[in-house]
C-alpha positions as CSV (number, residue, x, y, z in Angstrom):
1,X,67.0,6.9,-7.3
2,X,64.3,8.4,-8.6
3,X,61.5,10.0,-5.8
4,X,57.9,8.9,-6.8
5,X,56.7,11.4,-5.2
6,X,55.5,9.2,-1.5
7,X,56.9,11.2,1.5
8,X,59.9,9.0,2.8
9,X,59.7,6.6,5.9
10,X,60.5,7.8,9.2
11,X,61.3,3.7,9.3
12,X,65.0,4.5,7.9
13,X,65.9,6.5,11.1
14,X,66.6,4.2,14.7
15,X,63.8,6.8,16.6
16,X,64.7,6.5,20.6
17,X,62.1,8.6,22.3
18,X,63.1,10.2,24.7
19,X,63.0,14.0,26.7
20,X,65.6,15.4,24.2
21,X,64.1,13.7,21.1
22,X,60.4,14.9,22.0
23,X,61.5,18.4,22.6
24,X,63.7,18.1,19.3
25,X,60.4,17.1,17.3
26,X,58.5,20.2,19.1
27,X,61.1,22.6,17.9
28,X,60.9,20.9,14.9
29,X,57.2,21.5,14.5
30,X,56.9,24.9,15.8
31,X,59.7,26.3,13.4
32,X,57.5,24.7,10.7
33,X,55.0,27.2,11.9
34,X,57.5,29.9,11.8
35,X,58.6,29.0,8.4
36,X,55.0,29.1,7.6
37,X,53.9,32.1,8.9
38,X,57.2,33.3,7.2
39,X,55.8,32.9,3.8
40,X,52.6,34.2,5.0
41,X,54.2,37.7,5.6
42,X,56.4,37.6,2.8
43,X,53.2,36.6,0.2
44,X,50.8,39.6,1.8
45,X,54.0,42.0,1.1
46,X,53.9,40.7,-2.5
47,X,50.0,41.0,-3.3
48,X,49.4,44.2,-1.0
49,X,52.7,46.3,-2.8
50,X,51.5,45.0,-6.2
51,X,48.3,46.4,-5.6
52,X,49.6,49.6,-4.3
53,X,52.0,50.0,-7.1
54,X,49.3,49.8,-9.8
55,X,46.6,52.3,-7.3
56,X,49.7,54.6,-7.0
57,X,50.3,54.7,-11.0
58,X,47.1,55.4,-11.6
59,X,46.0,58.0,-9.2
60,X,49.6,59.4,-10.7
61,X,48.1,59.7,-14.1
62,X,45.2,61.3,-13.0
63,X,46.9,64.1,-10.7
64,X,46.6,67.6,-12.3
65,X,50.0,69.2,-13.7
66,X,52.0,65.4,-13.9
67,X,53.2,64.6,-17.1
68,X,52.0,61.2,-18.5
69,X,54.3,58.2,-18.7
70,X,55.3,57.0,-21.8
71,X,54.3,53.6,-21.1
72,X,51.5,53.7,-18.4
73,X,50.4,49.7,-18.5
74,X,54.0,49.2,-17.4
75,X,53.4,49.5,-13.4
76,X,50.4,47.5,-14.1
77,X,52.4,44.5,-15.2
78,X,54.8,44.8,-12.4
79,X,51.7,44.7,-10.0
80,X,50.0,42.0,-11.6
81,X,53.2,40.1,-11.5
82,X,54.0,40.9,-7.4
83,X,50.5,40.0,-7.2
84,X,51.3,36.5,-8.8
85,X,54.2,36.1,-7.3
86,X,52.8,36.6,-3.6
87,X,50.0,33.6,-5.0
88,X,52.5,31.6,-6.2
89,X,54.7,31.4,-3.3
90,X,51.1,31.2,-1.2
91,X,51.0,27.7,-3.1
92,X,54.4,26.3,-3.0
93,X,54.4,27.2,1.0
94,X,51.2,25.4,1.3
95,X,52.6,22.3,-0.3
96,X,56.4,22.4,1.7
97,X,54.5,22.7,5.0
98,X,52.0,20.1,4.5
99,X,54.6,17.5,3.0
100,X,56.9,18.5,5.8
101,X,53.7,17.8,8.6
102,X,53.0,14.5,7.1
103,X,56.7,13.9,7.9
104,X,56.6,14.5,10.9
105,X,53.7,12.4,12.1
106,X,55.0,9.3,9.4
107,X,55.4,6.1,11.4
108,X,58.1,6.5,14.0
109,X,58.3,10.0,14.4
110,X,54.9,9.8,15.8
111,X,56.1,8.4,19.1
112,X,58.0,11.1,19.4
113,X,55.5,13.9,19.5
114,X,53.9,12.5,22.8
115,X,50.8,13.4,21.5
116,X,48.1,12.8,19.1
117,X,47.8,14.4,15.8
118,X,44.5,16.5,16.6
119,X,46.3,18.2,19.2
120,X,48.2,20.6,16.8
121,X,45.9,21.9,14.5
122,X,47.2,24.5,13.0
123,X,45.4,27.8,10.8
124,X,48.1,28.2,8.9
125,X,46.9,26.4,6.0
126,X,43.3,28.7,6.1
127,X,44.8,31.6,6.2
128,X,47.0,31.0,3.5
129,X,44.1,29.4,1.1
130,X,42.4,32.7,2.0
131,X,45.1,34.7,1.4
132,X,45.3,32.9,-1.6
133,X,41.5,33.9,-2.6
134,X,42.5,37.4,-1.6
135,X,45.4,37.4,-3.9
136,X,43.5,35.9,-6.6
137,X,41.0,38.8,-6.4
138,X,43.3,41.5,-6.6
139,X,44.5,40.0,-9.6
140,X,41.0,40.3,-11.3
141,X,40.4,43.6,-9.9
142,X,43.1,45.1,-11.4
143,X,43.8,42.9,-14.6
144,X,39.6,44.0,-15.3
145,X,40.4,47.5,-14.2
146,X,42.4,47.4,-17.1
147,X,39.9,46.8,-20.4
C-alpha cells in the first residue's frame, strides 16, 4: 500500500486512557524532545567543525615556516560539506519531529495527553530554523571566502 503522504489515524489503535496510557504518551512526547534536541547537538557539531576545519586550514597556510599543501581547497570542501551536512540533517529533524507531533495529537491519541495542545509548545523547532539560518551563513561565508 502505497503512503500518500497523510500522517496515519490514531483511529486504527483501541486507545483506553488511562494513568499508564497518559504517562506512556508523556514519555512518548518528551523523548521526542530528546530525539530533537539530539539532532540539534549533533547538527551544531557538524556546521561549527566544518567551520573550524576550513579557519584551521587557512590560518595553516598562512603560518610562517609551514609548507603549503598540495591541494589547499581540499579542507574547504570537507567544511562546506560538514557544514551541509549539519543543514541537512537540521531539515530532515525538523520534518520527523513535526510529523511525529502531529501523531501524537491525531484523533485518539489526543485523549490521552490530558491536556490541550498549547500546553506543550515546544522551541525546538526555532532553534533549529535558526540554527538552520546559522548554518546557511557559514556556508556563504566561507564558499565567498573562497573567490
Amino acid at each position: 500500500m502505497a503512503n500518500s503522504g497523510k500522517i496515519p489515524s490514531a483511529d486504527r489503535f483501541e486507545v483506553k486512557v488511562t494513568a499508564d496510557s497518559h504517562f506512556a504518551w508523556l514519555r512518548t512526547r518528551l523523548s521526542l524532545e530528546r530525539t530533537m534536541m539530539s539532532w540539534l547537538r549533533t547538527a551544531v557539531s557538524l556546521i561549527g567543525f566544518g567551520f573550524a576545519i576550513v579557519q584551521f586550514f587557512e590560518h595553516l597556510q598562512q603560518m610562517p615556516g609551514v609548507r603549503p599543501a598540495n591541494r589547499p581547497e581540499e579542507a574547504l570542501y570537507l567544511g562546506l560539506a560538514l557544514i551541509i551536512c549539519g543543514v541537512l540533517a537540521l531539515v530532515v529533524s525538523m520534518w520527523q519531529y513535526w510529523w511525529t507531533v502531529h501523531y501524537l495529537w491525531d484523533g485518539a491519541f489526543t485523549k490521552l495527553a490530558g491536556m490541550t495542545r498549547d500546553g506543550m509548545r515546544s522551541p525546538v523547532l526555532a532553534i533549529a530554523a535558526l540554527l538552520i539560518c546559522i548554518g546557511v551563513f557559514a556556508f556563504f561565508a566561507v564558499l565567498l571566502r573562497l573567490a
